[in-house]
PATIKOL-795856 format. One record per atom (N, C-alpha, C): residue number from 1; residue in one letter; atom name; x, y, z negated. Coordinates in steps of 0.05 Angstrom, whole numbers, plus 5000, padded with zeros to 4 digits. Example, Ala and Ser with C-alpha at 12.3 -4.5 7.8 and 13.67 -1.06 7.14 Angstrom:
# residues 2
  num  residuo  atomo     x     y     z
    1        A      N  5264  4886  4844
    1        A     CA  5246  4910  4844
    1        A      C  5264  4934  4844
    2        S      N  5257  4955  4858
    2        S     CA  5273  4979  4857
    2        S      C  5258  5001  4843
END
This chain:
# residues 152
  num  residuo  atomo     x     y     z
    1        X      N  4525  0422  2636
    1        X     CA  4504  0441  2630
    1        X      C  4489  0432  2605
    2        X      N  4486  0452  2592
    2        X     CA  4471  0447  2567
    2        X      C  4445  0439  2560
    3        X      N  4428  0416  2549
    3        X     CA  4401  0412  2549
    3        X      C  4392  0431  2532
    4        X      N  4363  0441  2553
    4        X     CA  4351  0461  2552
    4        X      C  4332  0459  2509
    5        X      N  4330  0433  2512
    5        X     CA  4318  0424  2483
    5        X      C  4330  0431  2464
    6        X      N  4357  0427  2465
    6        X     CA  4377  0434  2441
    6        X      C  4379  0457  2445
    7        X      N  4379  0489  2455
    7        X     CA  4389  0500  2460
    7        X      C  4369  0523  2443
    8        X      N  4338  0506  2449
    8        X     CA  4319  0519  2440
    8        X      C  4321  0515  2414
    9        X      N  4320  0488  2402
    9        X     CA  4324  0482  2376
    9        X      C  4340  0505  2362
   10        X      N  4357  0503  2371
   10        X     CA  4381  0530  2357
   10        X      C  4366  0553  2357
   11        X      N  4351  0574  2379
   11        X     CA  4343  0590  2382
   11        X      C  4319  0590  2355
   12        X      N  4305  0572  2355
   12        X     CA  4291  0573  2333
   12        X      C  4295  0561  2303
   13        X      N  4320  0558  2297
   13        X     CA  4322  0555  2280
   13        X      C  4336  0588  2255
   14        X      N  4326  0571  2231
   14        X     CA  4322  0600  2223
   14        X      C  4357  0612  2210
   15        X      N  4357  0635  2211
   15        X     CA  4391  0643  2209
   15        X      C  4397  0634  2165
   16        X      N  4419  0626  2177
   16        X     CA  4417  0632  2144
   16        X      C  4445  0648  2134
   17        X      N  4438  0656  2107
   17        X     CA  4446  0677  2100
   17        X      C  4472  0671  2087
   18        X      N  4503  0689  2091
   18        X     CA  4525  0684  2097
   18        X      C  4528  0689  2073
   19        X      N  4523  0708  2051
   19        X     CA  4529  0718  2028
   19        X      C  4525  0695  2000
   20        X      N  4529  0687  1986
   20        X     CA  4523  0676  1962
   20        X      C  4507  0688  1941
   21        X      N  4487  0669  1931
   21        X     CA  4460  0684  1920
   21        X      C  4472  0689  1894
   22        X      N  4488  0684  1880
   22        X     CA  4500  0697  1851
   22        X      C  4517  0723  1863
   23        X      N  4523  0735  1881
   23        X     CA  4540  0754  1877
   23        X      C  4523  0775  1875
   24        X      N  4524  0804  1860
   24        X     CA  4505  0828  1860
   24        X      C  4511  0841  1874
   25        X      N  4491  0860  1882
   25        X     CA  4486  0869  1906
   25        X      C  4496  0898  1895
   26        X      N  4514  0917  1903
   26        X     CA  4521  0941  1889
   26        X      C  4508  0965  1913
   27        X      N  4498  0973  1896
   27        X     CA  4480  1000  1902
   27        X      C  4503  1022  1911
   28        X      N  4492  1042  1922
   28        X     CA  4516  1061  1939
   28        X      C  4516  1082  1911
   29        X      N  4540  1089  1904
   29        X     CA  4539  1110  1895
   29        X      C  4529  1138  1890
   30        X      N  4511  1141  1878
   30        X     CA  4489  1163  1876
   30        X      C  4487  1180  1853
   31        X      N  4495  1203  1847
   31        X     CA  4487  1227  1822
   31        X      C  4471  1216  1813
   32        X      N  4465  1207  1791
   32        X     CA  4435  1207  1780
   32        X      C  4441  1218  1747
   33        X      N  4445  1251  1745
   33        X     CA  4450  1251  1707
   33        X      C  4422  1269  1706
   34        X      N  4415  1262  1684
   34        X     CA  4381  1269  1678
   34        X      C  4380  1306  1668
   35        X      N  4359  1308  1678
   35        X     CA  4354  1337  1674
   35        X      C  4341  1344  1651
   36        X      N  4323  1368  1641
   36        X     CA  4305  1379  1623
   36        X      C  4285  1395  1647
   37        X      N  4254  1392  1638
   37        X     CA  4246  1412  1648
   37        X      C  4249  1438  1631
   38        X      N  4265  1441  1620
   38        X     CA  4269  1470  1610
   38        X      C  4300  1481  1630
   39        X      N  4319  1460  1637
   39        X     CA  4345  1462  1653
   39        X      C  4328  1475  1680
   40        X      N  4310  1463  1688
   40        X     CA  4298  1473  1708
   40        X      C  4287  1495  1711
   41        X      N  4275  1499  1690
   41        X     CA  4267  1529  1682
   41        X      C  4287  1558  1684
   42        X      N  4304  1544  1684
   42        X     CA  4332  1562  1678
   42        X      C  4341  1561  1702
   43        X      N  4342  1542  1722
   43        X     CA  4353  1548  1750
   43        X      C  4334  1569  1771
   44        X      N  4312  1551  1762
   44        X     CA  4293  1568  1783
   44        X      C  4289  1599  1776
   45        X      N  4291  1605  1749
   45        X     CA  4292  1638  1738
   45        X      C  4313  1647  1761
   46        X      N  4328  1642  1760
   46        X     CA  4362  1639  1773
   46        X      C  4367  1649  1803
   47        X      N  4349  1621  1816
   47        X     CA  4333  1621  1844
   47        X      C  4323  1644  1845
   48        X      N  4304  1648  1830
   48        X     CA  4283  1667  1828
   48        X      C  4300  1707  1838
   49        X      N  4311  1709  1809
   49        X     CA  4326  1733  1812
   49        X      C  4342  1734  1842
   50        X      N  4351  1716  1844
   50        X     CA  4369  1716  1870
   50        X      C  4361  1725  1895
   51        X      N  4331  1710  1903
   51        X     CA  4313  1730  1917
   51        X      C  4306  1746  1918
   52        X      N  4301  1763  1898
   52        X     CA  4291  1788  1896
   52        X      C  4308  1805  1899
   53        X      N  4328  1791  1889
   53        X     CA  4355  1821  1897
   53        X      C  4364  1818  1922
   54        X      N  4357  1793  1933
   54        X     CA  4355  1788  1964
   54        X      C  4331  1809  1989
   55        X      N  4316  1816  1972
   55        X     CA  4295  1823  1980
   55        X      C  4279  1811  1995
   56        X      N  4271  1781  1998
   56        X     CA  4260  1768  2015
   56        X      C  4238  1765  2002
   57        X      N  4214  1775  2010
   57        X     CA  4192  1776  1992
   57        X      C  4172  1755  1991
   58        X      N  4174  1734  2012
   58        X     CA  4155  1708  2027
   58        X      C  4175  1688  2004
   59        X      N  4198  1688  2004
   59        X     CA  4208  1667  1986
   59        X      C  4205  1665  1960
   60        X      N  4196  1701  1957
   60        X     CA  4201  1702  1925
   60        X      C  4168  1704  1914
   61        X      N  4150  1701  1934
   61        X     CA  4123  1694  1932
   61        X      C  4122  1655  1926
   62        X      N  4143  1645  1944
   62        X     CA  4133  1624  1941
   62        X      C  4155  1613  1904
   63        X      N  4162  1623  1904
   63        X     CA  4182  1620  1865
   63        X      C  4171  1626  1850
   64        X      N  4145  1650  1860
   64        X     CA  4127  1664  1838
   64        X      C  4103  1641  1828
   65        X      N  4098  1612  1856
   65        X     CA  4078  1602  1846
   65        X      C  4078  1586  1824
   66        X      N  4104  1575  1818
   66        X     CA  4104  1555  1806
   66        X      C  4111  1534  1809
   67        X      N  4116  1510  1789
   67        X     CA  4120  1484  1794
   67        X      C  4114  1469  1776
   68        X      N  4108  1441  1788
   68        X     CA  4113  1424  1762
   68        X      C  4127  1399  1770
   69        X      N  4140  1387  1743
   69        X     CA  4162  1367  1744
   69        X      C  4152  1337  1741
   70        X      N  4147  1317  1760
   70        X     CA  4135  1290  1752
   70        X      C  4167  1275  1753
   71        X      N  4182  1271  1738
   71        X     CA  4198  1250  1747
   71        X      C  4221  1262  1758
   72        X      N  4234  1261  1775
   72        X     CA  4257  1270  1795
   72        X      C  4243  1285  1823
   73        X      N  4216  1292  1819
   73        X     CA  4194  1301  1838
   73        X      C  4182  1336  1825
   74        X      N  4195  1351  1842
   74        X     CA  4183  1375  1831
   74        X      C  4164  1385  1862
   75        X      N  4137  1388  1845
   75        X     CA  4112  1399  1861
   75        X      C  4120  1423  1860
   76        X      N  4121  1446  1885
   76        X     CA  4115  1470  1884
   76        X      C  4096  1480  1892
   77        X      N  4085  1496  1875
   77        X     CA  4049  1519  1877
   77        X      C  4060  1527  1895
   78        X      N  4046  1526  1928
   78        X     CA  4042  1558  1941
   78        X      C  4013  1564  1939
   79        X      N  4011  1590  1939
   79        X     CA  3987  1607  1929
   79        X      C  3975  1605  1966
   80        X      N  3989  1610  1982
   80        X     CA  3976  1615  2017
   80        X      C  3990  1595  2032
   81        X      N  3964  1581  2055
   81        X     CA  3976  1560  2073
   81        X      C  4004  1581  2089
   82        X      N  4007  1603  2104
   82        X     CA  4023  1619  2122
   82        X      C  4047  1610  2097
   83        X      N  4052  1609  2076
   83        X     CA  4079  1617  2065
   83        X      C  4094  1578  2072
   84        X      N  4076  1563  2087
   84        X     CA  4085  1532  2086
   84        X      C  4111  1536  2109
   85        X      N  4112  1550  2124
   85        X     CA  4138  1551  2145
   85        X      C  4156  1556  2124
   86        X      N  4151  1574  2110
   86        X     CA  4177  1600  2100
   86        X      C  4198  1568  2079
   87        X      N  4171  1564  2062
   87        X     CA  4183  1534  2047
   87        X      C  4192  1512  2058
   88        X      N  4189  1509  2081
   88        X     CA  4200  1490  2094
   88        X      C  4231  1497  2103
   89        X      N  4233  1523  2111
   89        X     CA  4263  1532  2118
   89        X      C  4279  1541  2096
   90        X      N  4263  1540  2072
   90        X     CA  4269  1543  2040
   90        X      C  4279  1513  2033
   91        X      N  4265  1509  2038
   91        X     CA  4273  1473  2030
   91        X      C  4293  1457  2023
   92        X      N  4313  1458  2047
   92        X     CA  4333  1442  2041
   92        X      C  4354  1456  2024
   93        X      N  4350  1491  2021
   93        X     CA  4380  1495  2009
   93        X      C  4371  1504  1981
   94        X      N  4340  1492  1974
   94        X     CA  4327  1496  1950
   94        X      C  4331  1457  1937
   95        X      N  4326  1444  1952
   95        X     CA  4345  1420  1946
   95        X      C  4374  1413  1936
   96        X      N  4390  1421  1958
   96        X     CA  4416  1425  1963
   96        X      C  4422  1442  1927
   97        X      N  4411  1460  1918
   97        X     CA  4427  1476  1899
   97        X      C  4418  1451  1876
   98        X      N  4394  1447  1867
   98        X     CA  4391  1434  1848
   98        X      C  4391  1409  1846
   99        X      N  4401  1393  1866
   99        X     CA  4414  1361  1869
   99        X      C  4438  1377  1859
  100        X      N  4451  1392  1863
  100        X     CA  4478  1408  1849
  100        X      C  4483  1413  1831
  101        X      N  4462  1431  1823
  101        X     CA  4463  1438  1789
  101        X      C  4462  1420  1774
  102        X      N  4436  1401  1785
  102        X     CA  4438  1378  1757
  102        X      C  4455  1350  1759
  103        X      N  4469  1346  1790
  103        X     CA  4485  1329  1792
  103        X      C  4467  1310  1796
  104        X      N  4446  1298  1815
  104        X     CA  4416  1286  1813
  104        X      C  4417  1279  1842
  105        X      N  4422  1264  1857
  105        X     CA  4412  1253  1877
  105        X      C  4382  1250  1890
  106        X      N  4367  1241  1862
  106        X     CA  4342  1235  1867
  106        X      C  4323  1260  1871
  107        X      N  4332  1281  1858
  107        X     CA  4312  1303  1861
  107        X      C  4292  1309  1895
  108        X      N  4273  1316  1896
  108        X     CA  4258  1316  1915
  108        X      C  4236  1335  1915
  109        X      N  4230  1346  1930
  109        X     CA  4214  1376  1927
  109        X      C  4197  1373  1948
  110        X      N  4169  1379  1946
  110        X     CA  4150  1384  1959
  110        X      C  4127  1402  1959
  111        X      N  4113  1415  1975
  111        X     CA  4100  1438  1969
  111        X      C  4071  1426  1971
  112        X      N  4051  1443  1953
  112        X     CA  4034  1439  1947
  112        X      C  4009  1464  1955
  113        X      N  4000  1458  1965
  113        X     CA  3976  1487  1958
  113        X      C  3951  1489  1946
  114        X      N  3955  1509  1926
  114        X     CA  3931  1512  1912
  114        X      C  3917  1536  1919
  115        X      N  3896  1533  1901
  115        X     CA  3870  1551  1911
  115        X      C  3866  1562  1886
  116        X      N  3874  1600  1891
  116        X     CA  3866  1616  1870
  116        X      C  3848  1630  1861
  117        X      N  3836  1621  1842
  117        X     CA  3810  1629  1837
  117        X      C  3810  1657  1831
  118        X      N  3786  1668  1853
  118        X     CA  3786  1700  1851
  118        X      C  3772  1710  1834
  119        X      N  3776  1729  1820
  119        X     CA  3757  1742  1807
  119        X      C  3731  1750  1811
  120        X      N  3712  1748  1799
  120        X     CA  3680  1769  1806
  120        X      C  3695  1792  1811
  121        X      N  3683  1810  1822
  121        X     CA  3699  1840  1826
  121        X      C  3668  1845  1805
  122        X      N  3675  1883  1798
  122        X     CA  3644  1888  1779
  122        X      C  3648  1916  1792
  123        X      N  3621  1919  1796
  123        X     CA  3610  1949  1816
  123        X      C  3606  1965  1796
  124        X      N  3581  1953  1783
  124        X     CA  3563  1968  1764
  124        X      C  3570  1980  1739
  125        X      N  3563  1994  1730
  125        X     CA  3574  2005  1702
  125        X      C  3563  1988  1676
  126        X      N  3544  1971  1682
  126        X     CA  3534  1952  1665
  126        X      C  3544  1925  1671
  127        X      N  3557  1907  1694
  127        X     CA  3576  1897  1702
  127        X      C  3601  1895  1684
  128        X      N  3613  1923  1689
  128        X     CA  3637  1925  1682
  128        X      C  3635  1927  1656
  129        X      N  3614  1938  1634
  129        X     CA  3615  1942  1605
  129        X      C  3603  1913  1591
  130        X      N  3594  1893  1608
  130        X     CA  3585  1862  1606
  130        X      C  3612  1846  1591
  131        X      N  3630  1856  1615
  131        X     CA  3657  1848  1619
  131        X      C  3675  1854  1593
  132        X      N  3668  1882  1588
  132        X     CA  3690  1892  1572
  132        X      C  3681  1881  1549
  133        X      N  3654  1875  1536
  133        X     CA  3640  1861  1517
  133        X      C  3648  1834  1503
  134        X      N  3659  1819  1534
  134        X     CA  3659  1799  1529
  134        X      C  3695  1789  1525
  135        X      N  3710  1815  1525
  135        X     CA  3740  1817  1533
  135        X      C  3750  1825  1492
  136        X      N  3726  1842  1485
  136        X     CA  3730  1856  1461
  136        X      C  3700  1860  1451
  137        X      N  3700  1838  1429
  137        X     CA  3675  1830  1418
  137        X      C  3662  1854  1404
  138        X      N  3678  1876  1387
  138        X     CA  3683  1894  1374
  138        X      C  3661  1919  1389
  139        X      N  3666  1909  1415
  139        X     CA  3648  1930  1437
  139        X      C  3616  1924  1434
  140        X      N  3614  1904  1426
  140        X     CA  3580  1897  1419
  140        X      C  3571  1903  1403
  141        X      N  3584  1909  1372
  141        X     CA  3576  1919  1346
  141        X      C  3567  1952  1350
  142        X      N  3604  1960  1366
  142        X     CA  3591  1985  1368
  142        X      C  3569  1997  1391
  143        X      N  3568  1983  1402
  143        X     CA  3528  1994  1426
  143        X      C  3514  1984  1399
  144        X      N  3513  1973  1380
  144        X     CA  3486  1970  1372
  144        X      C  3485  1987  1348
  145        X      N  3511  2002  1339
  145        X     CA  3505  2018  1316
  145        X      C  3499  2042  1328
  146        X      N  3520  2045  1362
  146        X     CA  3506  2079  1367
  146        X      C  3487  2078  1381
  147        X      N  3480  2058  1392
  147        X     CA  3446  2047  1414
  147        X      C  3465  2065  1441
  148        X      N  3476  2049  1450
  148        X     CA  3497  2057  1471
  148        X      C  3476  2046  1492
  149        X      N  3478  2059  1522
  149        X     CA  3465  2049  1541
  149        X      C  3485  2050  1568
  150        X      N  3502  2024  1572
  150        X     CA  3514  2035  1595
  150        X      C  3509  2046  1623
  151        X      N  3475  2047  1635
  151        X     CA  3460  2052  1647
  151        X      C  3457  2079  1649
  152        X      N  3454  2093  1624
  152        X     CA  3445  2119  1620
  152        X      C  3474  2137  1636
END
């Protein structure tokens, strides 16, 4: 029977490693050929049309928001939290095409939501001619040569 001392000794001693520390370590085979964000530009137009002639209107809301490119990381704008399901089941075969197209392993997509700034709405007729004033400067010369009153 084996002493229980030695047995532990072994148990705690530390493993060592079978490999030799000069040999390199080879990475798995992975796509990685570099893109343009303009290449991208050109798929997602692509994407884009494809839905629409799809008629799926939640997907082609979420293509309408936008994106931007950090790296092998494209952020996509959704404009509404409800459209985060639709992108999620969008997801993988919105991956799937453009790890394809550009032959990219690394590519990775994630959704983002932003917040769209709404407009003042304008009621008033002095409101809305404030507006148009300030849209076409041209509109201020002429109230003060004909003494325009948008009020009146």
């Amino acid at each position: 029977m084996p002493d229980r001392s030695a047995l532990k000794v072994q148990v705690d001693a530390p493993i060592e490693d079978t490999k030799a520390s000069d040999e390199p370590v080879v990475a798995s085979s992975s796509r990685n050929k570099a893109f343009t964000e303009e290449d991208l530009a050109g798929v997602w137009t692509e994407i884009l049309t494809k839905k629409e002639s799809e008629d799926r209107n939640q997907e082609v809301r979420i293509f309408q928001g936008g994106y931007r490119l950090k790296g092998h990381e494209i952020e996509v704008s959704i404009t509404n939290e409800a459209l985060l399901p639709t992108f999620e089941k969008v997801k993988f075969d919105l991956l799937n095409t453009l790890r394809n197209k550009f032959e990219n392993d690394q590519i990775t997509v994630l959704a983002k939501v932003v917040e769209v700034e709404k407009e003042k709405m304008r009621y008033t007729d002095s409101e809305k001619f404030e507006y148009l004033k300030e849209k076409y400067p041209a509109l201020k010369d002429l109230q003060d040569k004909l003494g325009l009153d948008p009020e009146f």
